[in-house]
Phi, psi and omega in degrees: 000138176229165180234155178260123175229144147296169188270351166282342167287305161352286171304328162284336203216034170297321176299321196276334194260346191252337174278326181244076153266335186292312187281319172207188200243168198248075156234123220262140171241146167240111181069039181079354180282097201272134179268295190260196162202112169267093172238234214239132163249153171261145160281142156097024199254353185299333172284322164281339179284333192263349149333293220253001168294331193287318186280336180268359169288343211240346181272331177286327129284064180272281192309315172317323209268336181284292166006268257255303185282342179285323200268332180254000167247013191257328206260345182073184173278121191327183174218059193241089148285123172232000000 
């Protein structure tokens, strides 16, 4: 279950949000906006995390990154045999 909290709630009840982080998860908003996402941590959750840092690099840069593939599938084909 996750619940919409403020970053002022956050602040009033972090001991009460670190005792039920096991049962659901946070995503904390600022000015109606969501900033964070809190959830549970696991050993071995290190992989998924850099996963989904990996996905949130590539959604923030999303236009640069069409920009850059696009300007390179346009240059046509290379000429790198392997």
């Amino acid at each position: 279950m996750t619940s919409i909290i403020t970053t002022t709630e956050v602040q009033q009840r972090i001991g009460t949000i670190s005792t039920a982080i096991a049962d659901k998860s946070y995503i904390v908003t600022n000015h109606g906006k969501g900033r964070i996402v809190m959830l549970p941590y696991f050993d071995g959750c290190d992989d998924t995390i850099s996963d989904y840092l990996e996905d949130f690099a590539m959604n923030k840069n999303a236009e640069k990154l069409q920009r850059r593939y696009q300007q390179s599938a346009k240059s046509g084909l290379s000429s790198l045999v392997i």
